[in-house]
N, CA, C and O atoms as a Maestro MAE file, in Angstrom:
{
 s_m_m2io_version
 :::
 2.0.0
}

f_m_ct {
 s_m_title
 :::
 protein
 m_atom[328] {
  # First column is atom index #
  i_m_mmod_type
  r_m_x_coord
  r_m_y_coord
  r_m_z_coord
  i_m_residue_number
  s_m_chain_name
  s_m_pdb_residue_name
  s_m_pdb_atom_name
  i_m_atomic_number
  :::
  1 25 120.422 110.384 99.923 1 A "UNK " " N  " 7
  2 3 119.599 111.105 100.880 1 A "UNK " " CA " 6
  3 2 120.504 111.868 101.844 1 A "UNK " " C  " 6
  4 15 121.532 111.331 102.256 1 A "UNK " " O  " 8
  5 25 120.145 113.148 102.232 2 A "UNK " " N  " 7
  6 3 120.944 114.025 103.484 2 A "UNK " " CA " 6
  7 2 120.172 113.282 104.939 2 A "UNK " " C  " 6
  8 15 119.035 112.945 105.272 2 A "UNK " " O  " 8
  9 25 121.420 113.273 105.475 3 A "UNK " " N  " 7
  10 3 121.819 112.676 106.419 3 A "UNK " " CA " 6
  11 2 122.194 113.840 107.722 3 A "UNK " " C  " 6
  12 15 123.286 114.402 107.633 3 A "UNK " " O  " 8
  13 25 121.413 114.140 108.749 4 A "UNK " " N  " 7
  14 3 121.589 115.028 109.726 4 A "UNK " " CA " 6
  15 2 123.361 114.943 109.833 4 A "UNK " " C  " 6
  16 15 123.905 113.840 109.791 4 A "UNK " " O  " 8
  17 25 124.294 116.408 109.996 5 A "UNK " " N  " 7
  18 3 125.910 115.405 110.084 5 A "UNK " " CA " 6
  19 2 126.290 115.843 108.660 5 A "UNK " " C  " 6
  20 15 127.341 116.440 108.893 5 A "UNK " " O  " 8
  21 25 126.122 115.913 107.499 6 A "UNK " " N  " 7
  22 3 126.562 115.720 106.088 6 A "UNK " " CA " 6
  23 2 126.456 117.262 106.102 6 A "UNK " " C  " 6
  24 15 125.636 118.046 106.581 6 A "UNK " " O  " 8
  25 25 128.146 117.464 105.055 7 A "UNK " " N  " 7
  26 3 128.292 118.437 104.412 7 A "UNK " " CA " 6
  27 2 127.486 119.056 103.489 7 A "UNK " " C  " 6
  28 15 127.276 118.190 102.640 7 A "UNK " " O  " 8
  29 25 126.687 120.464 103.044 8 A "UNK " " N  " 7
  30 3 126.987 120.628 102.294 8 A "UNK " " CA " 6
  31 2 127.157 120.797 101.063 8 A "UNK " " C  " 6
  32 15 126.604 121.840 100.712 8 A "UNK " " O  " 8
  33 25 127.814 120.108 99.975 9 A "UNK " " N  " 7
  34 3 128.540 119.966 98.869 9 A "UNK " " CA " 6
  35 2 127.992 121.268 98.188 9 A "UNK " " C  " 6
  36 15 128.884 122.114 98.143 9 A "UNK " " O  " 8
  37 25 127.236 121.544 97.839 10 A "UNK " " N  " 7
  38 3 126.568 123.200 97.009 10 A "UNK " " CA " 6
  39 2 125.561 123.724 97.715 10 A "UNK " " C  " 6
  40 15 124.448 123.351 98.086 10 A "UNK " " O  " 8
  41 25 126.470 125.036 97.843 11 A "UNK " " N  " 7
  42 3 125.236 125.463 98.510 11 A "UNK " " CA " 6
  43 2 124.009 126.258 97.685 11 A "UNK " " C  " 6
  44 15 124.273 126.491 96.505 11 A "UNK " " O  " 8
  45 25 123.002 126.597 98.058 12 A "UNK " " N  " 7
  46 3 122.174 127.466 97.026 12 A "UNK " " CA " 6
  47 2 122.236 128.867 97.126 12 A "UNK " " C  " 6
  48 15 122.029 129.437 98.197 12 A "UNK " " O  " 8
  49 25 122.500 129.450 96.108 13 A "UNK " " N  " 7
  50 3 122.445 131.107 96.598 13 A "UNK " " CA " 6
  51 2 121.024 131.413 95.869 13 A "UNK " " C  " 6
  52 15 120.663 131.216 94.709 13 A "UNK " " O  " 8
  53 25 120.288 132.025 97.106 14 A "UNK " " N  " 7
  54 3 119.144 132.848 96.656 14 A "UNK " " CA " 6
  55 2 118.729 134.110 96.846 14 A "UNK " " C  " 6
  56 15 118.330 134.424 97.967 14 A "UNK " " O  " 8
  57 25 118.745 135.123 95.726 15 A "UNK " " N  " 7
  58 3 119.316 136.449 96.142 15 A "UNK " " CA " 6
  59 2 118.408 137.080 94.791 15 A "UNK " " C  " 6
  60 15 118.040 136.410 93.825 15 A "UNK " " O  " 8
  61 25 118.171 138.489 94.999 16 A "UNK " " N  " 7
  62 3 117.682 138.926 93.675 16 A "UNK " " CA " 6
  63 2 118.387 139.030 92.725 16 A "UNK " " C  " 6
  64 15 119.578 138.831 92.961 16 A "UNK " " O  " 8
  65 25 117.992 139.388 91.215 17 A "UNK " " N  " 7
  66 3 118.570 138.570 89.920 17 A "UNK " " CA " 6
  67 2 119.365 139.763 89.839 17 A "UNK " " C  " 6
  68 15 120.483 139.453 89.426 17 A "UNK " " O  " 8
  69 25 119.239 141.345 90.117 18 A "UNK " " N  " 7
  70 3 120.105 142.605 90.404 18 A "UNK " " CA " 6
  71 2 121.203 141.885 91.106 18 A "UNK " " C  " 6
  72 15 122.130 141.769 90.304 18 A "UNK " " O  " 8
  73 25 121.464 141.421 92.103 19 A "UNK " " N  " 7
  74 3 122.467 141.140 92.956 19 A "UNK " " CA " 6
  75 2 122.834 139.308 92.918 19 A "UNK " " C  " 6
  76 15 123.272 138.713 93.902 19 A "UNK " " O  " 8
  77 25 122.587 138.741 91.777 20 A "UNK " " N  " 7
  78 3 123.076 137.731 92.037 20 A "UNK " " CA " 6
  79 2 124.385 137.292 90.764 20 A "UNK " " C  " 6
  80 15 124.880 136.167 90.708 20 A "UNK " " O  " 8
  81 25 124.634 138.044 90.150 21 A "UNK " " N  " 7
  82 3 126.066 137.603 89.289 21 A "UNK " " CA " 6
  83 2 127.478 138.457 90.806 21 A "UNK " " C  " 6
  84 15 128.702 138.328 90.816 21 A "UNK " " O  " 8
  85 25 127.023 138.851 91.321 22 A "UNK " " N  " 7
  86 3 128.189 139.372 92.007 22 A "UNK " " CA " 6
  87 2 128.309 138.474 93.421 22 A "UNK " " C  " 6
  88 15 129.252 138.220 94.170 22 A "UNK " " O  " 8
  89 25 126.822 138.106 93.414 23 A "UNK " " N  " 7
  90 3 126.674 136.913 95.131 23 A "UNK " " CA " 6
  91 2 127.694 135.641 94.647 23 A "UNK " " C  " 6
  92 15 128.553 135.224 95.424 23 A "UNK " " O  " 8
  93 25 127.504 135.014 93.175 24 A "UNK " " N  " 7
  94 3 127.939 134.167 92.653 24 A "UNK " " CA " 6
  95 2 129.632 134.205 92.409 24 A "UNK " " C  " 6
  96 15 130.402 133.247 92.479 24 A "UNK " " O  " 8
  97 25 129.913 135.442 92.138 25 A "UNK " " N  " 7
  98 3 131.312 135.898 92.030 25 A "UNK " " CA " 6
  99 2 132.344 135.804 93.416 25 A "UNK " " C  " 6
  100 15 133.554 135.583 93.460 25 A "UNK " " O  " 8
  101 25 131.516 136.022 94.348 26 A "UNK " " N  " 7
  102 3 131.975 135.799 95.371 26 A "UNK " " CA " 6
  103 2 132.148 134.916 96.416 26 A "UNK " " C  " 6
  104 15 132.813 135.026 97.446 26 A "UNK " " O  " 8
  105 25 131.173 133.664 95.832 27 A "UNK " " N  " 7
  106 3 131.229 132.429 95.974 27 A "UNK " " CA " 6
  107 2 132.239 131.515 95.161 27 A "UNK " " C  " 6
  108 15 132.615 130.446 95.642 27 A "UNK " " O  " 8
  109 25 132.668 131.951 93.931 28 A "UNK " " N  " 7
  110 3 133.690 131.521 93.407 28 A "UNK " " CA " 6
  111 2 134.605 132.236 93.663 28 A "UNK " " C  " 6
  112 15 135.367 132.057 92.713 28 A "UNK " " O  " 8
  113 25 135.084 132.989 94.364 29 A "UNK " " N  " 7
  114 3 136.288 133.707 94.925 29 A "UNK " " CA " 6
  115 2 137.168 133.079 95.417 29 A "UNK " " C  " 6
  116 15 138.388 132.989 95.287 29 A "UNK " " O  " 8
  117 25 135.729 132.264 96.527 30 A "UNK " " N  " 7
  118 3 136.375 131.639 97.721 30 A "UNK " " CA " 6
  119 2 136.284 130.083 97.704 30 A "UNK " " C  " 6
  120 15 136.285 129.282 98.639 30 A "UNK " " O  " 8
  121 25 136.181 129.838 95.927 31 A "UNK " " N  " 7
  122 3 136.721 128.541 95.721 31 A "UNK " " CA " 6
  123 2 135.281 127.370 96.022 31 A "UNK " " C  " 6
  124 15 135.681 126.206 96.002 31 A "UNK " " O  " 8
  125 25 133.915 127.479 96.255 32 A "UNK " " N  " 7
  126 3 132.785 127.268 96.627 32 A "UNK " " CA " 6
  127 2 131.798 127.164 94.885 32 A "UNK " " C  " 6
  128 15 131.427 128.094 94.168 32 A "UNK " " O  " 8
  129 25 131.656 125.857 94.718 33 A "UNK " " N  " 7
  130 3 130.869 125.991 94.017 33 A "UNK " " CA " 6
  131 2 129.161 125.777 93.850 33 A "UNK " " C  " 6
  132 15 128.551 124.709 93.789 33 A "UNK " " O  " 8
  133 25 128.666 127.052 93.803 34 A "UNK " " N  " 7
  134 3 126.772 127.247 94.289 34 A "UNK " " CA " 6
  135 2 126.338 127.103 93.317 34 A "UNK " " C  " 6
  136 15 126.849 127.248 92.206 34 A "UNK " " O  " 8
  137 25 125.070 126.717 93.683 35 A "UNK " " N  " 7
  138 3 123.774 126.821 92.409 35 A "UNK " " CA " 6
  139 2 122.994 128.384 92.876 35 A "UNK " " C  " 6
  140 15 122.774 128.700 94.045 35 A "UNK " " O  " 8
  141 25 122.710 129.095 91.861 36 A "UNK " " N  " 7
  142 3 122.227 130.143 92.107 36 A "UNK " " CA " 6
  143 2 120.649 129.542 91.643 36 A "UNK " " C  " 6
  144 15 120.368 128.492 91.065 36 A "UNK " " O  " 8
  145 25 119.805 130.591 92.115 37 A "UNK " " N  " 7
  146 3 118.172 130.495 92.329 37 A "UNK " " CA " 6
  147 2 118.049 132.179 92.579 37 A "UNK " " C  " 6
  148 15 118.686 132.860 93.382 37 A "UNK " " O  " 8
  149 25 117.045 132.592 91.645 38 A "UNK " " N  " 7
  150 3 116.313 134.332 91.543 38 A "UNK " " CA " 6
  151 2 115.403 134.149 92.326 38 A "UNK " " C  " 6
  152 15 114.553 133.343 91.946 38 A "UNK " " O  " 8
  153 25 115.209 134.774 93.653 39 A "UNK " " N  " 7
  154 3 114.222 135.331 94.223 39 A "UNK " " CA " 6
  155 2 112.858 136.519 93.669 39 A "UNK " " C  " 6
  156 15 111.726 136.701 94.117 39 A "UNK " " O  " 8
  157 25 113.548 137.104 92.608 40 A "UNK " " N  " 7
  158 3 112.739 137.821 91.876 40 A "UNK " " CA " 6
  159 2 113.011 138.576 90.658 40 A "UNK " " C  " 6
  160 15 114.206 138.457 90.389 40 A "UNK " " O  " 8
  161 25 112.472 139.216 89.913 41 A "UNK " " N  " 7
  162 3 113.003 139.720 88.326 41 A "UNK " " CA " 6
  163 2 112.317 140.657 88.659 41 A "UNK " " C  " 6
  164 15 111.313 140.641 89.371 41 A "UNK " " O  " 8
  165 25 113.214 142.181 87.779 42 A "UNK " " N  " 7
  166 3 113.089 143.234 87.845 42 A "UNK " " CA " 6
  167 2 112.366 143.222 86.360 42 A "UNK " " C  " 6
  168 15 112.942 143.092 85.280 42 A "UNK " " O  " 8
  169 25 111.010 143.386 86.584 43 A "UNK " " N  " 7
  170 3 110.141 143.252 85.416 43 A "UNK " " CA " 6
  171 2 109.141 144.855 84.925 43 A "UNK " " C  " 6
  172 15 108.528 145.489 85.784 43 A "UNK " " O  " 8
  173 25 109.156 145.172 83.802 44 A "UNK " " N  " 7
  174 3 108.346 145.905 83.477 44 A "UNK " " CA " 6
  175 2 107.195 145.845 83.182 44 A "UNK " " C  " 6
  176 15 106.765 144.708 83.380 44 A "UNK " " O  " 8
  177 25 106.259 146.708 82.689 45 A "UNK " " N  " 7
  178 3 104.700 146.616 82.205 45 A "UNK " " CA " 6
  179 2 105.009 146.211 80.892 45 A "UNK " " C  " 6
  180 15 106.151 145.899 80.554 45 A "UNK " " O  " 8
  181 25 103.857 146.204 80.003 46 A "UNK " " N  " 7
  182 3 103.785 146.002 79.008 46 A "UNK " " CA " 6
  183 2 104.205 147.353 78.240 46 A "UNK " " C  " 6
  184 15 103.772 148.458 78.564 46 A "UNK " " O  " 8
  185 25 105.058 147.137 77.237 47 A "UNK " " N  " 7
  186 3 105.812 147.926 76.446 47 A "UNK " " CA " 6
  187 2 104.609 148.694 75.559 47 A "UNK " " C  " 6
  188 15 103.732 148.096 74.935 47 A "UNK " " O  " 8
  189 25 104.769 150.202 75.644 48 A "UNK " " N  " 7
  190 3 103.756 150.697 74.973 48 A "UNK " " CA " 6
  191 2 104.431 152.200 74.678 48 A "UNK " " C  " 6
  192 15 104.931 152.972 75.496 48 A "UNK " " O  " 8
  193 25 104.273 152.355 73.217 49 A "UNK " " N  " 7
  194 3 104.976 153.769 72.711 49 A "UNK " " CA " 6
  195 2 104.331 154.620 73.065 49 A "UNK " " C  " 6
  196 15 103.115 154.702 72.888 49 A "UNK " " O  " 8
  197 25 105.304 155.724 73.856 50 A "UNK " " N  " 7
  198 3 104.468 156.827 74.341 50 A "UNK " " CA " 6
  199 2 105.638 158.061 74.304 50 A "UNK " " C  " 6
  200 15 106.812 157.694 74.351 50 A "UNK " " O  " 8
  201 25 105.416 159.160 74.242 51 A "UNK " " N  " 7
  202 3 106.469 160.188 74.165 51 A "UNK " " CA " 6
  203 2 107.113 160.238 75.236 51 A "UNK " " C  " 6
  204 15 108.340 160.323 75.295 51 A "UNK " " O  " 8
  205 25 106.042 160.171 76.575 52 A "UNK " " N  " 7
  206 3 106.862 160.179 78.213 52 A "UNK " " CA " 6
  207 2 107.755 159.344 78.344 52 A "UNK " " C  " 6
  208 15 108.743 159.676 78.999 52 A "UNK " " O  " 8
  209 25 107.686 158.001 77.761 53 A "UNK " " N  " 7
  210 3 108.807 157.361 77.557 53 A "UNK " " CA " 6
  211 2 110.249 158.047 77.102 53 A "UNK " " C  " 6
  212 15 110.907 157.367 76.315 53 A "UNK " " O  " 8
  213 25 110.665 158.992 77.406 54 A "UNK " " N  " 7
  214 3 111.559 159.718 76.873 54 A "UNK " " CA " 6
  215 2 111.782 160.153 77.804 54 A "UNK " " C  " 6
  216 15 112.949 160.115 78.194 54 A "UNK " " O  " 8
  217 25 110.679 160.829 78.673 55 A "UNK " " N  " 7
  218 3 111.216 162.008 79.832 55 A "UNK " " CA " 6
  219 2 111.909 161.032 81.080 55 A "UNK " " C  " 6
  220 15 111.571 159.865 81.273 55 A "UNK " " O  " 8
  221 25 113.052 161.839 81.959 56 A "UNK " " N  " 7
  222 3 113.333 160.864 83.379 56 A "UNK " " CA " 6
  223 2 112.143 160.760 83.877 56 A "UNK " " C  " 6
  224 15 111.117 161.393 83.626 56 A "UNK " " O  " 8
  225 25 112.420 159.632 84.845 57 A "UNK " " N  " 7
  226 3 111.377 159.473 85.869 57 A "UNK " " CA " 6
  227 2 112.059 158.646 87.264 57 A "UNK " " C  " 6
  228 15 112.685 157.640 86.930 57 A "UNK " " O  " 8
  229 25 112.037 158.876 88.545 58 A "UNK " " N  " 7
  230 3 112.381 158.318 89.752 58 A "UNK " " CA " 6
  231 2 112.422 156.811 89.697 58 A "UNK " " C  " 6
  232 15 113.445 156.254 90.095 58 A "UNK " " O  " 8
  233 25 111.186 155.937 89.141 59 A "UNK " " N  " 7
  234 3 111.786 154.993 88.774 59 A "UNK " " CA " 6
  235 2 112.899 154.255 88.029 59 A "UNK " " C  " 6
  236 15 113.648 153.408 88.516 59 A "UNK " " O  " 8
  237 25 112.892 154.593 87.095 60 A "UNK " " N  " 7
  238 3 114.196 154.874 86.008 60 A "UNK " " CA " 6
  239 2 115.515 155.132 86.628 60 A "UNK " " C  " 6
  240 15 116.531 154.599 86.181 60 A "UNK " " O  " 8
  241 25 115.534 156.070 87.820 61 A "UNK " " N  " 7
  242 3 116.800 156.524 88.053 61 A "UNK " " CA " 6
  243 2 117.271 155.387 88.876 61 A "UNK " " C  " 6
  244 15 118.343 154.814 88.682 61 A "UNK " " O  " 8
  245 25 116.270 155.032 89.969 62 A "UNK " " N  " 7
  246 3 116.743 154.346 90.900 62 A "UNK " " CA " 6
  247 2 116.925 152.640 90.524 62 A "UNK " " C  " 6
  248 15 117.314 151.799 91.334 62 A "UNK " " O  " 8
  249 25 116.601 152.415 89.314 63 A "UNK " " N  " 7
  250 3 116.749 150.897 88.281 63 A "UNK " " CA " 6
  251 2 118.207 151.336 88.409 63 A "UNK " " C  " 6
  252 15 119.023 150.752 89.122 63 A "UNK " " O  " 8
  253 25 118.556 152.757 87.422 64 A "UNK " " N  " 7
  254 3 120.084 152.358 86.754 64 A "UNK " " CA " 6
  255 2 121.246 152.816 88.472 64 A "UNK " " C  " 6
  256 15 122.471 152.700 88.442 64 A "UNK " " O  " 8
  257 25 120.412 153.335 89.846 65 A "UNK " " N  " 7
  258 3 121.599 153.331 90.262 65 A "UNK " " CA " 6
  259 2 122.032 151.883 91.176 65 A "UNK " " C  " 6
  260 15 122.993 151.800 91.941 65 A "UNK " " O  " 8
  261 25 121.263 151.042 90.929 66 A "UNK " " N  " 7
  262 3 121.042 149.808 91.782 66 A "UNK " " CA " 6
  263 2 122.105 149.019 90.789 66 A "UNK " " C  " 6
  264 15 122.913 148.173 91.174 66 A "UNK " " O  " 8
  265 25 121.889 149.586 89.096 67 A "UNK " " N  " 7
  266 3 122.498 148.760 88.487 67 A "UNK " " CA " 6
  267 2 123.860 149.556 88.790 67 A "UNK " " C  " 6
  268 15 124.400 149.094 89.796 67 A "UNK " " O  " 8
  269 25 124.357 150.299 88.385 68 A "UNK " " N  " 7
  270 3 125.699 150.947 88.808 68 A "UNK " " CA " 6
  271 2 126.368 150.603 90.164 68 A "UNK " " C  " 6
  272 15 127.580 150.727 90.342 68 A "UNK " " O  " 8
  273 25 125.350 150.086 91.271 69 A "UNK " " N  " 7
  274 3 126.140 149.979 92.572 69 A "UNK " " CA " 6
  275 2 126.512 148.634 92.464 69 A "UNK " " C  " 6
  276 15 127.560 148.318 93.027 69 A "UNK " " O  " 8
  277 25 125.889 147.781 91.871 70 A "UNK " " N  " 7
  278 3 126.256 146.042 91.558 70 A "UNK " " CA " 6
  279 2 127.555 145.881 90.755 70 A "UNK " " C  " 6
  280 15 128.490 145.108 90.967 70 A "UNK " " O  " 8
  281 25 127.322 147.202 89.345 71 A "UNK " " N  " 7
  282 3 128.528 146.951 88.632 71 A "UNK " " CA " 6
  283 2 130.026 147.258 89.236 71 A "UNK " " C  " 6
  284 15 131.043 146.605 89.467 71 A "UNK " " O  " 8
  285 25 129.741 148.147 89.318 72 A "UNK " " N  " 7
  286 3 131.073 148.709 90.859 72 A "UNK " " CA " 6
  287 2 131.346 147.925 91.508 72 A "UNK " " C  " 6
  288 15 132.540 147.628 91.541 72 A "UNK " " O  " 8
  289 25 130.266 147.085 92.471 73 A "UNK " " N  " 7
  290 3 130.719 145.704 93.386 73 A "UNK " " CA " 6
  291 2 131.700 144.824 92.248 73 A "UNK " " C  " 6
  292 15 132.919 144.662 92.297 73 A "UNK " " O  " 8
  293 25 130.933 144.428 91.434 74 A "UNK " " N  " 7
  294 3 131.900 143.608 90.818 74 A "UNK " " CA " 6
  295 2 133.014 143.570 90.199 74 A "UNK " " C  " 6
  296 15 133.833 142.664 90.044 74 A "UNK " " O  " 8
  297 25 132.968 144.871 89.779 75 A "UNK " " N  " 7
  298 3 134.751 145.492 89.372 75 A "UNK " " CA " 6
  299 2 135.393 145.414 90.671 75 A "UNK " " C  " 6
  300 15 136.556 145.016 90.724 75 A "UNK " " O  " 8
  301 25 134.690 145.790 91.858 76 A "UNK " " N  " 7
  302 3 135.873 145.876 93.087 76 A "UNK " " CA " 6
  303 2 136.296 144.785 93.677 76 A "UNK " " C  " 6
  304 15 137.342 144.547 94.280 76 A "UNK " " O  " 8
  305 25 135.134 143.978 93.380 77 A "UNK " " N  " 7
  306 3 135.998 142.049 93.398 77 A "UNK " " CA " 6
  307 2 136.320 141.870 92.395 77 A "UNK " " C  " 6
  308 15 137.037 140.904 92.655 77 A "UNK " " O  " 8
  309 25 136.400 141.973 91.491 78 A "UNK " " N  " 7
  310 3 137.796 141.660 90.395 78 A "UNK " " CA " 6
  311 2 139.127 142.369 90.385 78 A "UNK " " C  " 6
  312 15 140.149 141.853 89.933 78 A "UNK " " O  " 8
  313 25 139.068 143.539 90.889 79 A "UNK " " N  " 7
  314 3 140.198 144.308 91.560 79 A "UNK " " CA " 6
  315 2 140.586 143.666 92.804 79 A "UNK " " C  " 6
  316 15 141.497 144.333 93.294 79 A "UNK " " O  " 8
  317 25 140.341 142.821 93.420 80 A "UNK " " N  " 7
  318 3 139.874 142.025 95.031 80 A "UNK " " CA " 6
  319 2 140.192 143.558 95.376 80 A "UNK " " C  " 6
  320 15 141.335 143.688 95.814 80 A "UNK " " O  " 8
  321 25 139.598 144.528 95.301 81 A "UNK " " N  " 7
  322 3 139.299 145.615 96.582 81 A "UNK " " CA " 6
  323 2 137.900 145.210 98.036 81 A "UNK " " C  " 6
  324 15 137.846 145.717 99.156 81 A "UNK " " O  " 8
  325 25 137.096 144.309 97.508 82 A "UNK " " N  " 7
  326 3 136.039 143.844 98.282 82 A "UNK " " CA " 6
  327 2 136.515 142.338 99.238 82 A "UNK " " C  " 6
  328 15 135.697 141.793 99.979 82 A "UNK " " O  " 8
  :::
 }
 m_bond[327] {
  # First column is bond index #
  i_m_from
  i_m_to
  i_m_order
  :::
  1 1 2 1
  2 2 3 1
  3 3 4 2
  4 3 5 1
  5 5 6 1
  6 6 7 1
  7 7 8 2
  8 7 9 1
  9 9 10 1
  10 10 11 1
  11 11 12 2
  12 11 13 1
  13 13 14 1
  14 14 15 1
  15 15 16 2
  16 15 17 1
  17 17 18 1
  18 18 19 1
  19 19 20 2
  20 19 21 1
  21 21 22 1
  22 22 23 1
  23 23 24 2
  24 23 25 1
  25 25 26 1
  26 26 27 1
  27 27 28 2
  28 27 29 1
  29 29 30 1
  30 30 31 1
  31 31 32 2
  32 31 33 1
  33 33 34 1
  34 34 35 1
  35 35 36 2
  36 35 37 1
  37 37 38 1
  38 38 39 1
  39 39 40 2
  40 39 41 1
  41 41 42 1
  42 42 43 1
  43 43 44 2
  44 43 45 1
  45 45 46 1
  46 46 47 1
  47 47 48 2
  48 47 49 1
  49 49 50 1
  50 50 51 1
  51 51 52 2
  52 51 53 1
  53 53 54 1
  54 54 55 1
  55 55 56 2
  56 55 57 1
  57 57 58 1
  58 58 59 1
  59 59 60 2
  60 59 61 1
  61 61 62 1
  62 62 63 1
  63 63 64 2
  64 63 65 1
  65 65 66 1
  66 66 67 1
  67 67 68 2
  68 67 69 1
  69 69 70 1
  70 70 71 1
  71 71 72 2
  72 71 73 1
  73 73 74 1
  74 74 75 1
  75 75 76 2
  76 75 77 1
  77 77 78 1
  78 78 79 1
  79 79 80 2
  80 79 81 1
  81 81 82 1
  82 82 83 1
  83 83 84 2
  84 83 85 1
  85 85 86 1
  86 86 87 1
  87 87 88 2
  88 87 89 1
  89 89 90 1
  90 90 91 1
  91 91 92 2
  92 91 93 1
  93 93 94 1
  94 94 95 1
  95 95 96 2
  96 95 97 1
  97 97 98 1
  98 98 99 1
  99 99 100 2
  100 99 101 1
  101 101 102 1
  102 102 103 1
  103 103 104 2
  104 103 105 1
  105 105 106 1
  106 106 107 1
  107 107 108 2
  108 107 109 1
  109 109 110 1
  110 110 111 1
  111 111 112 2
  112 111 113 1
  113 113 114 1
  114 114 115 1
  115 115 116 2
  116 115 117 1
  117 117 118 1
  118 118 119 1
  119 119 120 2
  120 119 121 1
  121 121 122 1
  122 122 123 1
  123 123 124 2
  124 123 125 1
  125 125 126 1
  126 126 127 1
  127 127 128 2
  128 127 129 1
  129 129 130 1
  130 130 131 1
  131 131 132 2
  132 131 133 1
  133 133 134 1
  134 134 135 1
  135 135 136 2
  136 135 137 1
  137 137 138 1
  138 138 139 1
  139 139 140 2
  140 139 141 1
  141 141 142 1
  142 142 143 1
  143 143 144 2
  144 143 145 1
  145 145 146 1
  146 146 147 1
  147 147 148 2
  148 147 149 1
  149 149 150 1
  150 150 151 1
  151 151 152 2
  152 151 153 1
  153 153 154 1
  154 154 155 1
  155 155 156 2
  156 155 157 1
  157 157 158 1
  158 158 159 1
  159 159 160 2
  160 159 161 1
  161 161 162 1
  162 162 163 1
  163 163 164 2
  164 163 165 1
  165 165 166 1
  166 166 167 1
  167 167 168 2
  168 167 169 1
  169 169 170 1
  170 170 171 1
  171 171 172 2
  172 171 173 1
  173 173 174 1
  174 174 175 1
  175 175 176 2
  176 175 177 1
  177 177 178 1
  178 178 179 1
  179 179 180 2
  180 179 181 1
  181 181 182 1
  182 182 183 1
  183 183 184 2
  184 183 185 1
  185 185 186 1
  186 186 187 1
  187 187 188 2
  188 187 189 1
  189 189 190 1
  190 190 191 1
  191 191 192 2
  192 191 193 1
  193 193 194 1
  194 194 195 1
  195 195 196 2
  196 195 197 1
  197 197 198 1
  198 198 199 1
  199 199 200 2
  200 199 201 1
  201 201 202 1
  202 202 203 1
  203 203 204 2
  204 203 205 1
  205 205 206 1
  206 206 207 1
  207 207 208 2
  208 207 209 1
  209 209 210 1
  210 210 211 1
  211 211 212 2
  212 211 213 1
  213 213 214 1
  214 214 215 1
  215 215 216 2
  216 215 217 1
  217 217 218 1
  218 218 219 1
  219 219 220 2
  220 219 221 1
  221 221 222 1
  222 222 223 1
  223 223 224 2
  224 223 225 1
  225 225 226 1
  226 226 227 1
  227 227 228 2
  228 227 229 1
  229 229 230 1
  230 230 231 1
  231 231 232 2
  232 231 233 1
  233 233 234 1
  234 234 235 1
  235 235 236 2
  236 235 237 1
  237 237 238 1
  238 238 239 1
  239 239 240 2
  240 239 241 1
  241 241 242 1
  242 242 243 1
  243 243 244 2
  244 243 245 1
  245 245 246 1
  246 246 247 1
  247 247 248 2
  248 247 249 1
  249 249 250 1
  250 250 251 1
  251 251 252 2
  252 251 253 1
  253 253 254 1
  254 254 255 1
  255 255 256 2
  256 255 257 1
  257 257 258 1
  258 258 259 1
  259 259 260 2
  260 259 261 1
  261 261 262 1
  262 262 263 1
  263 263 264 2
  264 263 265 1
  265 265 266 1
  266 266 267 1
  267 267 268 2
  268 267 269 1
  269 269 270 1
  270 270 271 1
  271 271 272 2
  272 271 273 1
  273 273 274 1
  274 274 275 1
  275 275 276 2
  276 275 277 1
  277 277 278 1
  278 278 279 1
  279 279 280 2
  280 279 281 1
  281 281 282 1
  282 282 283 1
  283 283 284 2
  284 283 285 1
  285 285 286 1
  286 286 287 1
  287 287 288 2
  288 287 289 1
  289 289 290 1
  290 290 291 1
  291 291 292 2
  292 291 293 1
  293 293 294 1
  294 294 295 1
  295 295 296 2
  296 295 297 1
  297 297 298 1
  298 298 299 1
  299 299 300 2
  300 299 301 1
  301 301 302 1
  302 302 303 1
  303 303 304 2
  304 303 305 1
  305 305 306 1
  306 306 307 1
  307 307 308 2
  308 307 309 1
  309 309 310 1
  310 310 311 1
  311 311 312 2
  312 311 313 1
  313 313 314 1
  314 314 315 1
  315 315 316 2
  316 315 317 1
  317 317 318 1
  318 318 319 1
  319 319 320 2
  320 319 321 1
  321 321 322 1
  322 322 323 1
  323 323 324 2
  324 323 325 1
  325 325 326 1
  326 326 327 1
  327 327 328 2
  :::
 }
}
């Protein structure tokens, strides 16, 4: 049982599932070992063939630049530039 006073020992990281391999990366950086927990999933509709499926769309863009700004984070802590 936790005990008001007690360390500790893991902490939980809870963060969205976009941003949580790099929250986690950086918890093992610094030698800390967490349990991660998704606050939420970047989920689509139901998959349905359609030609527009082809064309851009604002949603679309702003998925892959969220994903590009995470991937970058994490190259720049593996570079330790972060």
């Amino acid at each position: 049982a936790f005990r008001h006073g007690e360390y500790v020992n893991k902490p939980l990281v809870i963060t969205s599932g976009f941003h949580l391999p790099r929250a986690m990366e950086i918890f093992a950086r610094e030698g800390i070992e967490a349990t991660p927990y998704v606050a939420d999933y970047q989920m689509s509709d139901e998959l349905v063939f359609s030609i527009f499926n082809f064309l851009p769309n604002n949603g679309s863009l702003n998925t892959s630049c969220m994903a590009i700004r995470e991937y970058l984070g994490i190259l720049a802590l593996k570079l330790k530039m972060q």
